[in-house]
C-alpha positions in Angstrom: 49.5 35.7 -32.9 47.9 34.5 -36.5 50.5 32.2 -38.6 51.8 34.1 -41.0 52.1 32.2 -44.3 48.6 32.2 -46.3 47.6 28.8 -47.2 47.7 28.7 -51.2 44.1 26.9 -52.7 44.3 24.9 -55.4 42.7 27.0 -58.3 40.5 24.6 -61.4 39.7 25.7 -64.4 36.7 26.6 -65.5 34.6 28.3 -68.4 35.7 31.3 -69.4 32.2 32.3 -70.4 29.6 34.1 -69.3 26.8 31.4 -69.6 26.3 28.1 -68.5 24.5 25.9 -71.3 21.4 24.4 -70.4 22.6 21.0 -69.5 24.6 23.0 -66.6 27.5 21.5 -67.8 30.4 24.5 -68.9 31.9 22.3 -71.6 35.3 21.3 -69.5 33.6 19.0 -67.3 32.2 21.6 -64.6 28.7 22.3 -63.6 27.5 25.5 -62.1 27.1 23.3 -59.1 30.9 23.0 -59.0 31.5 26.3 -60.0 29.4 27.2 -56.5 31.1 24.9 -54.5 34.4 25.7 -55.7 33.7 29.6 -54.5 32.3 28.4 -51.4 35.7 26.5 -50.7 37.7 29.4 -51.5 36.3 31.7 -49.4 36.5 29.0 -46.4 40.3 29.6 -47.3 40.5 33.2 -47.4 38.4 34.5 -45.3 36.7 37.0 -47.6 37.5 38.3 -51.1 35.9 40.5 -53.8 34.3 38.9 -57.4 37.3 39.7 -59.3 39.7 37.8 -57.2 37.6 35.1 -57.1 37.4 35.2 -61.3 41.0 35.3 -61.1 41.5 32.2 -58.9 39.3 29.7 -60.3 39.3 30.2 -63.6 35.7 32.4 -64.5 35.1 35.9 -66.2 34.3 38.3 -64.1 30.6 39.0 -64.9 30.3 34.9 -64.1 31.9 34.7 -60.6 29.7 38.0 -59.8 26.5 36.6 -60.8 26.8 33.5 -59.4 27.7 34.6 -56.0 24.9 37.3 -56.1 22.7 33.7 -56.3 24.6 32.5 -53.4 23.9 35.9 -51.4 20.4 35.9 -51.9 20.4 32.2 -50.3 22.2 33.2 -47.5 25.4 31.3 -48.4 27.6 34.2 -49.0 27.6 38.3 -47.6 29.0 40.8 -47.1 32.3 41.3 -45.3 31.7 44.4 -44.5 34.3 46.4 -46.3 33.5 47.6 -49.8 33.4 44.7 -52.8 34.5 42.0 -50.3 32.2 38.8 -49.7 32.8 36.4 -46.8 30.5 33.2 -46.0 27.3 33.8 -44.9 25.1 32.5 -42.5 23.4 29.4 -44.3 27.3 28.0 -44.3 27.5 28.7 -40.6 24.2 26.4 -40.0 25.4 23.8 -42.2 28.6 23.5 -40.3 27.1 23.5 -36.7 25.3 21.0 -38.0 27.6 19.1 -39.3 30.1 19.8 -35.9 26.5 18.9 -33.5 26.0 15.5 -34.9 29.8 14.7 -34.8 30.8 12.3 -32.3 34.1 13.4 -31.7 32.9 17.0 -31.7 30.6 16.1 -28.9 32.9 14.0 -26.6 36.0 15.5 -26.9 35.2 19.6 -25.4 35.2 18.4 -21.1 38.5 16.5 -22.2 40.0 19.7 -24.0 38.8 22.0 -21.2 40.9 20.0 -19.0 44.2 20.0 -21.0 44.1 23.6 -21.5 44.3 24.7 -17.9 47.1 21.5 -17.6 49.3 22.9 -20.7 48.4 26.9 -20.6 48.6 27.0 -24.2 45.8 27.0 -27.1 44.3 23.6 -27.5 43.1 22.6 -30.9 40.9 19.7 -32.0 40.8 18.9 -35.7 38.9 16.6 -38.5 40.5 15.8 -42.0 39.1 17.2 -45.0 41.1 15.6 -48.1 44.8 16.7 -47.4 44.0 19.1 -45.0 42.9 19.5 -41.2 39.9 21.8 -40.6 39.7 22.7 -36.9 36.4 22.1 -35.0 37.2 23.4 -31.4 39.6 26.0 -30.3 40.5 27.7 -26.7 43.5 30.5 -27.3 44.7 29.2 -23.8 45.7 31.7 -20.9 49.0 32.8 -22.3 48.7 37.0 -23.2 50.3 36.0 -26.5 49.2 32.5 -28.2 48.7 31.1 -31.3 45.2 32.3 -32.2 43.7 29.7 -34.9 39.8 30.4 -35.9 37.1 27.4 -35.9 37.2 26.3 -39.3 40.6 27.2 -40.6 42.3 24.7 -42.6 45.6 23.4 -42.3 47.6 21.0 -44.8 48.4 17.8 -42.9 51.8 17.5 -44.1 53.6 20.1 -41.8 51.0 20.5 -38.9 50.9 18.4 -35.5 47.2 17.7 -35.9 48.1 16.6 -39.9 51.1 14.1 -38.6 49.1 13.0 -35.9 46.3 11.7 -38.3 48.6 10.3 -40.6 50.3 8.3 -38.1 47.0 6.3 -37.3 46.5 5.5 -40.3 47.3 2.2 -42.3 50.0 2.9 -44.1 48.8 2.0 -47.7 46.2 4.1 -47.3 48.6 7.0 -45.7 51.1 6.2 -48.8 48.0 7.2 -51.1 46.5 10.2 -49.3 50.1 11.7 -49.1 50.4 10.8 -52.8 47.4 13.2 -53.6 48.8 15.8 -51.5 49.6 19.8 -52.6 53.0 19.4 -50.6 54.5 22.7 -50.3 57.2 24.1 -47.6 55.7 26.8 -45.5 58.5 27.7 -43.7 62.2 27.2 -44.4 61.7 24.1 -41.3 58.9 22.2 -43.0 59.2 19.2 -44.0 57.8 18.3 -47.1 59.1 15.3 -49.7 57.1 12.0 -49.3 60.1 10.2 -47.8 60.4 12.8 -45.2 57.1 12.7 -44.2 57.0 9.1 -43.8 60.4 9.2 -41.5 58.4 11.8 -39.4 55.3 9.6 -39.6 57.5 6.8 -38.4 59.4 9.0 -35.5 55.7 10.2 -34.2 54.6 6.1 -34.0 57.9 5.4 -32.1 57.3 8.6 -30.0 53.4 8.6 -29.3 52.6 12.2 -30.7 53.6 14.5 -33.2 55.1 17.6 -33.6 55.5 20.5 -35.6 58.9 22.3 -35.2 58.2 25.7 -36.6 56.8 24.5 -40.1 53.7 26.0 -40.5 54.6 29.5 -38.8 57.9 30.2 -37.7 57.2 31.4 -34.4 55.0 28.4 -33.1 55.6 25.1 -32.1 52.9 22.1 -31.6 52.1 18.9 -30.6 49.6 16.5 -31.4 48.1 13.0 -30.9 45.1 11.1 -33.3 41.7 10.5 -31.6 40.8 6.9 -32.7 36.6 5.4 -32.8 35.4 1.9 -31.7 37.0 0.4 -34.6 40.5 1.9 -34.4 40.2 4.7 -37.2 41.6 7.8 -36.7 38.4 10.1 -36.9 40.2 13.6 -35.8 43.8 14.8 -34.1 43.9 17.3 -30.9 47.2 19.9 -30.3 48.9 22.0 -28.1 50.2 25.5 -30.1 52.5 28.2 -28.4 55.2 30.2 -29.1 58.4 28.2 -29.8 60.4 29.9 -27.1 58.0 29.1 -24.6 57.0 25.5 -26.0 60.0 23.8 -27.3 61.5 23.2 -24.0 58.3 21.6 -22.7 57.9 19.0 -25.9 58.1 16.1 -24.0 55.9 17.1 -21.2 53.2 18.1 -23.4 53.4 15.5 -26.2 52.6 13.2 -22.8 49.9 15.2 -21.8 48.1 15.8 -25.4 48.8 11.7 -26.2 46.9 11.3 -22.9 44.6 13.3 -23.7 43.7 12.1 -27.1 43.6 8.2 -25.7 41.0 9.5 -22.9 39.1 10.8 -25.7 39.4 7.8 -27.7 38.6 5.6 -25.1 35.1 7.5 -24.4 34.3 6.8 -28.5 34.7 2.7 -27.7 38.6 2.5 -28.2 40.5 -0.3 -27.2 43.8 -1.7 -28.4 41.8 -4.8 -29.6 39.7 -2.1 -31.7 41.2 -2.8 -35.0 40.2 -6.2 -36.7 44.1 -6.8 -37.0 45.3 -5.9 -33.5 47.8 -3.4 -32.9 50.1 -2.7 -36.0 53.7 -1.5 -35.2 53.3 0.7 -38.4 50.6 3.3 -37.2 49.9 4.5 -33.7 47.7 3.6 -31.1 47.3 3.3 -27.8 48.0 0.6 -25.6 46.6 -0.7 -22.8 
C-alpha cells in the first residue's frame, strides 16, 4: 500500500530561454549546473516524468529542459522509463547514491539491528537520513504483513508530519530545530497532519517526554508510524528508524512498538559511540536522548 498524497516539489524559476550565455550563468542567478541539478531533484521526487512537465515545473522552455536532459542521458544520469516520452534517473545516480549509502556509517551499522526489529514488530521497518526539510529513506524491509506500507529506497518524505521527520527533530537542539522548521515547505497532507510551527514544537515536545514519535495518519491516511533518532559519538542525530502499518492494525500497538523502535534506535546509537555523556553539554531536557 503506496501513500497516497504526492509530495509537491518546490518549483524555481529559471530562464525562459533557450540558451545559456557563455558565462553559464541564465541571467536570474542560475547556472546550467543548477538547472541540471534541479531536474535531477525532481525526478528523485516523481519518479519519472516527460520534458514538458519538467519545463513546466521548474521554470524552462521546452526545447531547454529537452536538451539538457538529452546531455544528462548520454552521461548516464537520466533514461528512459520505459513508457513513451517519460525519463526516470539513470544509472550513474544509482552509483552515486550506493556510494554515498556504502561509506555512511549509519547505513552500515544499522541493517543486523533493523533485521531484528522487523521480525519483533511484523511491520515495514524504515531507516531514514535528512536531506534539508525532508527524510530520504536509506533501508527498507516491507515486513511480513500481506498488506504494508510499501515505501521505496530513496523516497523522500517532509519531516514535519512523518515519524522518522519528528524523530530527527526531537534530537535536535532546539535553536537549531526552531531554524530548520522555519525554512520548512509546511503543508497538511492529510486532514490529521499537523503542520503550524507551534504545533510542531508541542509534538516535538510530546515525543521528548515520550521517547519516540509518531505519526497518526498524517502523511497517508491509512498508516500509522513510529519512530526514534539514531544519535553518533557526539550526540547528533545523524538519521531516524520507523515502524509503518496500517492504522487498524498499528494504532493499538503504539506503545509497544514506540518501545521497541526507541530500543532499537539506542542499540544502534550505542554501536556509533553513543552515550548519554556524548553531547559536550550533557543531557538537555529539551531534545531526546537516551539514557543510561
Amino acid at each position: 500500500m503506496q501513500p497516497t498524497d504526492p509530495e509537491t516539489f518546490p518549483t524555481r524559476p529559471d530562464a525562459s530561454d533557450d540558451g545559456v550565455p557563455p558565462s553559464g550563468n541564465s541571467g536570474d542567478g542560475s547556472t546550467a549546473l543548477d538547472r541540471a541539478l534541479a531536474i535531477l531533484d525532481y525526478l528523485a521526487v516523481v519518479r519519472a516524468a516527460s520534458p514538458s512537465q519538467v519545463a513546466a515545473e521548474l521554470g524552462l522552455s521546452r526545447s531547454t529542459a529537452y536538451r539538457m536532459m538529452e546531455r544528462l542521458r548520454r552521461k548516464g544520469y537520466i533514461d528512459d522509463a520505459g513508457t513513451e516520452g517519460m525519463w526516470r534517473l539513470g544509472p550513474a545516480v544509482a552509483r552515486m547514491a550506493l556510494s554515498v549509502i556504502e561509506t555512511s556509517d549509519v547505513a552500515r551499522v544499522s541493517p543486523p539491528f533493523l533485521r531484528i526489529l522487523v521480525h519483533q514488530a511484523r511491520e515495514s521497518i524504515g531507516l531514514g537520513i535528512p536531506r534539508g526539510g525532508d527524510m530520504v529513506f536509506i533501508y527498507r524491509d516491507p515486513g511480513p504483513q500481506s498488506v504494508s506500507v510499501n515505501v521505496e529506497v530513496g523516497a523522500r518524505r517532509p519531516m514535519h508530519c512523518t515519524a522518522v521527520g519528528k524523530a530527527y527533530l526531537a534530537a535536535l537542539p532546539p535553536e537549531e530545530r526552531t531554524a530548520l522548521v522555519s525554512t520548512m515547505l509546511l503543508t497538511p497532507k492529510t486532514a490529521h497532519t499537523i503542520w503550524t510551527p507551534e504545533g510542531i514544537e508541542a509534538e516535538v515536545r510530546a515525543t521528548i517526554a515520550r521517547g519516540w514519535s509518531q505519526d497518526l495518519m498524517e502523511f497517508d491516511e491509512a498508516s500509522t508510524c513510529v519512530g526514534a533518532p539514531v544519535l553518533d559519538h557526539t550526540g547528533r542525530p545523524v538519521g531516524a528508524i520507523s515502524i509503518s502499518g496500517v492504522s487498524t492494525r498499528v494504532r493499538p500497538l503504539l506503545p509497544k512498538l514506540g518501545a521497541l523502535v526507541a530500543g532499537t534506535a539506542e542499540a544502534i546509537s550505542r554501536s556509533l559511540g553513543y552515550t548519554e555523556l556524548a553531547s559536550p553539554e550533557g543531557p538537555n531536557p529539551d531534545r531526546l536522548h537516551y539514557g543510561g
